[in-house]
C-alpha positions in Angstrom: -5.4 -10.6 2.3 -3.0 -7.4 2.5 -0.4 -8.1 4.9 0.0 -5.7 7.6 3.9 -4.6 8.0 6.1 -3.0 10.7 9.1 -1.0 9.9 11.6 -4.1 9.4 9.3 -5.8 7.3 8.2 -3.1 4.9 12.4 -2.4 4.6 12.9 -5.9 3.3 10.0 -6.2 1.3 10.8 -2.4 -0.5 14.2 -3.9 -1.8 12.8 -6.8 -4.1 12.2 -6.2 -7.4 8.5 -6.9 -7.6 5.3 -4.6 -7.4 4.8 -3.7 -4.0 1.7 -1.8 -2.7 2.1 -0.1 0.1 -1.1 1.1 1.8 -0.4 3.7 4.5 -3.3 3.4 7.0 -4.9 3.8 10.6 -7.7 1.9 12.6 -9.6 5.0 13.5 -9.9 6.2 9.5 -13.1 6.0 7.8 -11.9 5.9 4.7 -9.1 3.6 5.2 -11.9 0.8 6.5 -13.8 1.5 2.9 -10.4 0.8 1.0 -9.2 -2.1 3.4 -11.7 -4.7 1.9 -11.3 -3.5 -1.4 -7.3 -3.8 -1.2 -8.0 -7.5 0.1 -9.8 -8.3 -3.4 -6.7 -7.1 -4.9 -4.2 -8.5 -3.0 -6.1 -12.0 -4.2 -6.3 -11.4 -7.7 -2.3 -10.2 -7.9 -1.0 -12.5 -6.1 2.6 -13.5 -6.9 2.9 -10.6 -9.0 2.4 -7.7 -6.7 2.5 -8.0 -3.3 0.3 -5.6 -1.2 0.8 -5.0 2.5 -0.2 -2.5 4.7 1.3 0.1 7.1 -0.3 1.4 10.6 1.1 5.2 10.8 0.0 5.0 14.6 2.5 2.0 14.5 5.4 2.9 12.3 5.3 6.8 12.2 9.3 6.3 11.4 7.8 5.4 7.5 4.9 8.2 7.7 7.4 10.8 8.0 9.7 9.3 5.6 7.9 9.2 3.0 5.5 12.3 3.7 2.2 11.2 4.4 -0.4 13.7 5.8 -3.6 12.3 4.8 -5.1 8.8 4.9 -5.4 6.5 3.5 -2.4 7.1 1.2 -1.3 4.0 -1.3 2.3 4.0 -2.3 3.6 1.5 -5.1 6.8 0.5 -5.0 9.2 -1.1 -7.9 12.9 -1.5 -7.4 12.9 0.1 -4.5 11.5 3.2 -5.7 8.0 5.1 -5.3 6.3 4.6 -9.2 3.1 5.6 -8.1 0.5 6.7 -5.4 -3.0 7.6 -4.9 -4.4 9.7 -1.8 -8.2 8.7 -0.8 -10.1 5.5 -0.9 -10.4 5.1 -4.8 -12.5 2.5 -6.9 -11.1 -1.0 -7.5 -11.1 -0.2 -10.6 -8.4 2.7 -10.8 -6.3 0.5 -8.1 -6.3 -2.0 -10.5 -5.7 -0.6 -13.7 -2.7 1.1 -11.8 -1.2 -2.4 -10.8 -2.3 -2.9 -14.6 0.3 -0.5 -15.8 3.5 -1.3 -13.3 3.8 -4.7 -13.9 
């Protein structure tokens, strides 16, 4: 199951050198609740290669402003410290996976 993060925790987490997915979320969002089970499966089938977590922007609007996001759900991924990736919407499995796929 995808982790959910506060600021501290998503701070340490962005330093390691592993995959990390970072999905920028909110309780009330439609959209984000279609994505949140999907991201789950994921988080599953990667784990100990990427590690997926998630971010409340009602919680931690100190990251939603740092790194720009207006519309939700929004799915950063992270390697090195460094945004590789990112994908606006709830998307398919299939497309988050085949992105994971390709950073690894």
């Amino acid at each position: 199951m995808a982790a959910i993060v506060n600021t501290q925790t998503f701070k340490e987490l962005v330093q390691k050198d592993n995959l990390l997915v970072v999905d920028f979320y909110a309780t009330w969002c439609g959209p984000c609740k279609k994505l949140a089970p999907v991201l789950d499966e994921v988080s599953q089938e990667f784990e100990g290669k990427a590690t997926i977590v998630k971010v409340d922007v009602d919680e931690s609007e100190d990251l939603a402003v740092e790194f720009g996001i207006r519309t939700i759900p929004t799915v950063l991924f992270f390697k090195g410290g460094q945004i590789v990736d990112k994908f606006v919407g709830a998307v398919p499995k299939s497309e988050i996976v085949s992105k994971i796929q390709a950073l690894l």
